[in-house]
N, C-alpha and C positions, 0 to 999 in steps of 0.2 A: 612506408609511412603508416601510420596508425591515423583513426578517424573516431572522434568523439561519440558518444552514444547518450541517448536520452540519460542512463544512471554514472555516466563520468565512468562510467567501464571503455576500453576501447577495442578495437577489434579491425583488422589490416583492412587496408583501402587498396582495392583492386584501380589497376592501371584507367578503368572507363567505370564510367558511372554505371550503377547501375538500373538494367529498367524497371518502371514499378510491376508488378506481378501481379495483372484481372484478378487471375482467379483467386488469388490471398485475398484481395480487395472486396470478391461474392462473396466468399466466406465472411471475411470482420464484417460485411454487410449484414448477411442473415444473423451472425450471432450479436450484433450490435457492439463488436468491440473496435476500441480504437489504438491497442498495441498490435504486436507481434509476437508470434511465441516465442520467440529466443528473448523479447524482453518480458516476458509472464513469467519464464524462468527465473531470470534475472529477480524479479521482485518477488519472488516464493525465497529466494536465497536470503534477500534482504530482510522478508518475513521472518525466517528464520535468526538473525542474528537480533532481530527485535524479540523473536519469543527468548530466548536463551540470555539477553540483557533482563528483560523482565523476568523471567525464573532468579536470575543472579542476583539481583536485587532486591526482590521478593524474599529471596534466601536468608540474605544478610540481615535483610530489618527483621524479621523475625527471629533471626537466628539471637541479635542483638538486643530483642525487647527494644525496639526504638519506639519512642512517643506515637502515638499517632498522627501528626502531622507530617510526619517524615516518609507515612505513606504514600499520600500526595505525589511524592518523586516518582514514584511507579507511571504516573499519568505518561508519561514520554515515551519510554520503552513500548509501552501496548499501545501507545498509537502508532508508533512504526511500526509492530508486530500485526494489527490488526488494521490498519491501513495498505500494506501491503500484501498481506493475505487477499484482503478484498479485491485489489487490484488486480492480482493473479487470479486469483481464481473468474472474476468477471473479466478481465483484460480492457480495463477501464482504465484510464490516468486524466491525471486533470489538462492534457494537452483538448482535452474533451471541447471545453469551455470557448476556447479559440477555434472552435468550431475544428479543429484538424487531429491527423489522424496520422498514424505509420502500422500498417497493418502487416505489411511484409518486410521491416525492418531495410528499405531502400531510401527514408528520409521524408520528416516530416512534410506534411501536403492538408491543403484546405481539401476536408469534404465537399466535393462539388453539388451532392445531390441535397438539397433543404431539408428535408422529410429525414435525409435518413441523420441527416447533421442533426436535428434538434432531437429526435431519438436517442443523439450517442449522448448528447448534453442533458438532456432529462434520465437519463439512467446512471452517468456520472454522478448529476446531484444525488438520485435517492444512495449511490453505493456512499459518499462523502458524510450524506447527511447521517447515514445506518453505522459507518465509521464511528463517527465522533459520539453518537449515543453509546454504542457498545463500549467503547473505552470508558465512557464517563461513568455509565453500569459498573463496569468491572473496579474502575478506581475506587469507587464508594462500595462498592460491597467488599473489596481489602480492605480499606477504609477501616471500617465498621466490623465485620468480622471478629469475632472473639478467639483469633487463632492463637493467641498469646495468652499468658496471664494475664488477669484484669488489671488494669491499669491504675485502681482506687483500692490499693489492697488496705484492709481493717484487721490494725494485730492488736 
């Protein structure tokens, strides 16, 4: 049988559950994350098909001379791109918020410990809030950018 995973990937379900793993659980303690590395992997992958959408897209409209509004499109791409990045590299996801956690990839579970639970949620927000600026940077400075012919050409 196959068993669901946090990204709709799946991955064989052993005959007995398995137990959760202390020592996975010190570690995403000390480093305050609340994935597992098989799924930080998983979201550097997805990082990746978000940078390579936004390169391809990027491509086209310029390649195209498209209006500048049609930059705007790009906003989607780099927030997958750099939403996921962020995720992997901090091993943050928004399962943060609900206070819980899968650090050793055995199945989501409530942070027991208070302290270290609103740690993982105050560090979720700044990596989400540092998300959505950074994207919004980056769309507007495509945006704007003069990497095309000017758009007001005078003959």
């Amino acid at each position: 049988g196959k068993k669901a995973v946090v990204m709709k990937w799946s991955r064989p379900v052993t005959q007995a559950a398995q137990p959760f793993d202390k020592s996975k659980e010190q570690i995403a303690a000390r480093l305050l994350s609340n994935i597992s590395s098989e799924e930080k992997w998983r979201r550097f992958a997805l990082s990746f098909c978000g940078l390579a959408s936004s390169a391809a897209l990027a491509s086209f409209l310029l390649y195209t001379n498209a209006a500048r509004p049609w930059r705007l499109t790009a906003f989607l791409p780099l927030l997958v791109f750099i939403g996921y990045a962020g995720s992997a590299s901090t091993g943050i996801c928004g399962i943060a918020y609900a206070g819980k956690w899968d650090p050793d990839g055995c199945g989501i579970r409530k942070v027991q410990d208070n302290t270290l639970r609103n740690q993982i949620v105050s560090r979720a927000k700044r990596l989400h809030i540092s998300v959505v600026a950074l994207t919004v940077i980056a769309t507007i400075l495509f945006y704007y950018y003069p990497w095309t012919q000017s758009q007001n050409k005078t003959n």
